[in-house]
N, C-alpha and C positions, 0 to 999 in steps of 0.2 A: 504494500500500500504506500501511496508517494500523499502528500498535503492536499494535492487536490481532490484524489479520492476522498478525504476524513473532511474536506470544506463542502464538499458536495454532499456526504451523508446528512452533518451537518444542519444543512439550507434545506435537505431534504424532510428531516425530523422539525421543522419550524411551518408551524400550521401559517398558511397564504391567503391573505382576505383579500377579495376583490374593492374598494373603495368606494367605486359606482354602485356596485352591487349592497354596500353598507349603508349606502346615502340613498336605495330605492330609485336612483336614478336622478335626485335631486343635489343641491349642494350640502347637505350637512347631515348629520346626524348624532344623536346623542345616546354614551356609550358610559353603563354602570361598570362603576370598580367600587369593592368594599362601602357601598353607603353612598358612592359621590359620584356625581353627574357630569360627565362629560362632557364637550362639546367637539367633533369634529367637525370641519369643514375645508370643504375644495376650494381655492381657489379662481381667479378668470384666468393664472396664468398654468393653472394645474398642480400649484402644489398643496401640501394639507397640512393645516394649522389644528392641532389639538388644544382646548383649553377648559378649567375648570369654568 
């Protein structure tokens, strides 16, 4: 096994959420952890801001 094999396992074992798919198609969506309320949202340049 060389580093790329164990980086790939890795990326493999790290569950992939689609963002559009998180946001129902829309811009934001808001996402519980322990008691507290998230907020994500897309960008108009595409990128995504998480905040409480």
């Amino acid at each position: 096994m060389n580093a790329l094999t164990d980086i790939t396992r890795i990326a493999d074992a790290i569950p992939l959420h689609d963002a559009v798919a998180l946001t129902e198609g829309g811009r934001e969506a808001r996402i519980l952890l322990n008691g507290m309320v998230y907020s994500l949202r897309i960008t108009r340049q595409g990128k995504l801001i998480l905040t409480k």
